[in-house]
C-alpha positions as CSV (number, residue, x, y, z in Angstrom):
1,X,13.9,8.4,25.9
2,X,11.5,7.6,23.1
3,X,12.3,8.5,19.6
4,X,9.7,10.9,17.7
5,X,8.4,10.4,14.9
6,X,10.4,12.9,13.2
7,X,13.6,10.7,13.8
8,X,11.9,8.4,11.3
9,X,11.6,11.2,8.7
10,X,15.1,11.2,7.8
11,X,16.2,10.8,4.5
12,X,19.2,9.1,4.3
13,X,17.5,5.4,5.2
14,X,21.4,3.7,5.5
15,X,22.5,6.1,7.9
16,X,19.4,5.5,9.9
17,X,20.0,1.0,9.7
18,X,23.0,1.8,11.0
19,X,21.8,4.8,13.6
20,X,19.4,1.9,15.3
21,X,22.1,-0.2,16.3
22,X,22.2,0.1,20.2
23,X,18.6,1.4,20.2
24,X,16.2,0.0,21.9
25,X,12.6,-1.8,20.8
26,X,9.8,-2.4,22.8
27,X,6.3,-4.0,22.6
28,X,2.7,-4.5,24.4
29,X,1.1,-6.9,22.9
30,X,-1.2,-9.2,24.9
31,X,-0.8,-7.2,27.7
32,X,2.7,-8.2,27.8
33,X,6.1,-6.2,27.6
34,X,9.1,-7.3,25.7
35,X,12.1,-5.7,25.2
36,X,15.5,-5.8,23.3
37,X,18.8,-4.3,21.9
38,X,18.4,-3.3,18.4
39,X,21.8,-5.5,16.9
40,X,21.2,-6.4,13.5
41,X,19.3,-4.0,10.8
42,X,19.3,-4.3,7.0
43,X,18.5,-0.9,5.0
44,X,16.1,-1.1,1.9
45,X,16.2,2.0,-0.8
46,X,13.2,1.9,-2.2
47,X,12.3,2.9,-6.2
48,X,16.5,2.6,-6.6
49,X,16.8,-0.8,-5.0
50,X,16.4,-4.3,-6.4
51,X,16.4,-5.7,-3.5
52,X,13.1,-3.9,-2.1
53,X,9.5,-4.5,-2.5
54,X,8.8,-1.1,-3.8
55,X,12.0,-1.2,-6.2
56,X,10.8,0.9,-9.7
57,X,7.7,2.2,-7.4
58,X,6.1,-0.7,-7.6
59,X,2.6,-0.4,-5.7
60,X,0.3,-3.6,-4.6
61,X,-1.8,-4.3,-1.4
62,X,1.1,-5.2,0.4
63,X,4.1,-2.5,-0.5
64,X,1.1,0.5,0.2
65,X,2.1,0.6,3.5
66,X,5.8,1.7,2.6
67,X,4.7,4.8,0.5
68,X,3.0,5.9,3.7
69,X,5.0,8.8,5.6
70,X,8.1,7.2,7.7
71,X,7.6,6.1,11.7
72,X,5.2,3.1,10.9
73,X,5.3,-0.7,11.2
74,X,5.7,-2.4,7.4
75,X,4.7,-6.2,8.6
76,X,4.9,-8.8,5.8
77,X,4.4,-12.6,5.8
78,X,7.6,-14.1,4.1
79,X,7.3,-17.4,2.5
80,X,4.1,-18.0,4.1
81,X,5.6,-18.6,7.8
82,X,7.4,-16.0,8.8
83,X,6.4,-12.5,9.8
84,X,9.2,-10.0,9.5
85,X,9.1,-6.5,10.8
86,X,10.3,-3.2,9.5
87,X,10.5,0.2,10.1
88,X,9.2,2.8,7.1
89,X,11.1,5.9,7.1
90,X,11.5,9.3,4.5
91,X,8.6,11.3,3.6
92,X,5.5,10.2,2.1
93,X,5.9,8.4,-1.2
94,X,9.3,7.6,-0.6
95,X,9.0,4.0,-0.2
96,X,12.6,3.3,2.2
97,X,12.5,0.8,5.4
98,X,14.7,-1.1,7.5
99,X,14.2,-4.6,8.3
100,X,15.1,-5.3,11.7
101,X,17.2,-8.3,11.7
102,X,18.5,-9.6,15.4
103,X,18.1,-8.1,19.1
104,X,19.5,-8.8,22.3
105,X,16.5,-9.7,24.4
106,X,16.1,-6.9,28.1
107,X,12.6,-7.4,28.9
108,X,10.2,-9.8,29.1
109,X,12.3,-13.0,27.9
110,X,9.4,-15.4,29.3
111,X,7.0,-13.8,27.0
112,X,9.3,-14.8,24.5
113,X,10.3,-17.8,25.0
114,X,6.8,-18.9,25.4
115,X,5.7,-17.5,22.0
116,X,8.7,-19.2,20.0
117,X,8.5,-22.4,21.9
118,X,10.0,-24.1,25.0
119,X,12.9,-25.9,23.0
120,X,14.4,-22.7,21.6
121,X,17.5,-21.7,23.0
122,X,17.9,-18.2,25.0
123,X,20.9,-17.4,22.2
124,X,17.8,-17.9,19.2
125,X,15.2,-16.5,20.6
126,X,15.8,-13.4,18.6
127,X,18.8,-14.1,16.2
128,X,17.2,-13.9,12.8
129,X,13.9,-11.3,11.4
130,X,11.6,-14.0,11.7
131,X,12.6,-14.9,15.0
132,X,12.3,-11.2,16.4
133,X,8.7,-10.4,15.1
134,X,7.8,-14.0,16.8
135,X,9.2,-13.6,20.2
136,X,7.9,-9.2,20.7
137,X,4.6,-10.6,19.2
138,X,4.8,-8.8,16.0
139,X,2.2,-10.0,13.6
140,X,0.6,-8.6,9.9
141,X,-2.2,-7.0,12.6
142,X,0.8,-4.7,13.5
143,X,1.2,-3.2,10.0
144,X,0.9,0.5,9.5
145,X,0.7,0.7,13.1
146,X,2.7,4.0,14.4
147,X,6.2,3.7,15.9
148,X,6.3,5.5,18.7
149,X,3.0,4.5,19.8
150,X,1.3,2.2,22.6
151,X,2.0,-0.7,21.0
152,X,5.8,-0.3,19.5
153,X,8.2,2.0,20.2
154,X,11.8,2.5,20.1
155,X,13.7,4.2,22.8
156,X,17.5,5.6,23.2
157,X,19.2,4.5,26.2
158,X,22.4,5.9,25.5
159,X,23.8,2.2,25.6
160,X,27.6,2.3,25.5
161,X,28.9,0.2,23.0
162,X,32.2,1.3,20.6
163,X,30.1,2.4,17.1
164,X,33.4,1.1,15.7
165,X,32.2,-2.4,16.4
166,X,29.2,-2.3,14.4
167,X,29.9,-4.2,11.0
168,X,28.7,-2.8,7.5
169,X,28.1,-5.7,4.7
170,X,26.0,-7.0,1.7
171,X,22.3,-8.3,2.8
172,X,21.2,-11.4,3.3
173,X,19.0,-13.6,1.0
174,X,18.7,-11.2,-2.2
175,X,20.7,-12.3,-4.5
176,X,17.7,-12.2,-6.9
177,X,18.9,-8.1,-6.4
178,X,21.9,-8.2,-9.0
179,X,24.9,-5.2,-8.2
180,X,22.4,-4.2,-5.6
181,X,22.8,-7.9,-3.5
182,X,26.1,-6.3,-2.9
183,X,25.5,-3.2,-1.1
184,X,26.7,-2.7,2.1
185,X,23.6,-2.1,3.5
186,X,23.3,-4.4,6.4
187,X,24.4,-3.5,9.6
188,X,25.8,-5.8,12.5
189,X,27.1,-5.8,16.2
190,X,27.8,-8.5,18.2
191,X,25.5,-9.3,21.5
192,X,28.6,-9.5,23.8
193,X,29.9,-6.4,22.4
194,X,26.8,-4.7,24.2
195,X,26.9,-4.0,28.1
């Protein structure tokens, strides 16, 4: 079933990282479908958090997207190669997103493979942020585009998988973020631990 809208509205954006887990994204781009199991998500608070692009409000060209009201793409080009996608959720002018981090590829693994390159290995494919927006075809034309939508959505297939499993630690790459480097804001479950 695909998740409204609303779902994005939430305000509690760490219970929602750790919600996606086991969820499902999906993407037309091209005129081709890609799939896979939402397994690694990383939760970013907004105006309280050092570690965020909008941390103390802060507005440019780029962060504008993640004041907008939740259930959109936030697309951003990381040191100048790497496109990495999130998800902006709250209300309007509450800047929170969630980075998604890792998935375990369903549909459309070709596609993939063809857009990261013939010598990547099926385990890589989609095992880091910049890898996922590279193999669903996830570029800065996808920003502010609805989640939800023709292009990207999320569904719920009620995967069964114990919650237990799913690992809560610090993020990755911002220690620049002081105390906040340390929140356990970055949720994780293993690919085999998914049937």
């Amino acid at each position: 079933m695909k998740i409204s809208k609303d779902y994005f509205l939430q305000p509690d954006v760490v219970m929602l990282a750790q919600n996606l887990i086991g969820k499902t994204l999906h993407t037309k781009i091209d005129g081709a479908i890609t799939s896979g199991i939402i397994t690694e998500t990383e939760a970013y608070e907004g105006a309280i958090d050092k570690a965020s692009h909008a941390y103390k409000g802060r507005r440019t060209a780029r962060t504008e997207t993640m004041f907008k009201q939740g259930g959109i793409a936030y697309v951003y080009l990381c040191y100048g190669m790497h496109h990495l996608f999130n998800i902006v959720t709250n209300e309007k002018e509450i800047p929170h997103a969630i980075l998604i981090r890792a998935l375990k590829p369903v549909t459309g693994e070709a596609h993939m493979q063809q857009r990261r390159g013939k010598g990547v290995h099926a385990k890589r494919l989609t095992a880091g942020p910049g890898m996922v927006a590279k193999a669903m075809g996830i570029d800065l034309h996808c920003n502010g585009i609805n989640i939800g939508g023709s292009k990207i959505w999320i569904t719920d297939e009620h995967i069964n998988f114990d919650k237990a499993l799913i690992k809560a630690t610090p993020r990755i790459g911002v220690a620049y973020a002081g105390e906040a480097a340390n929140w356990p804001y970055r949720f994780v479950v293993n690919h085999g631990d998914i049937r």
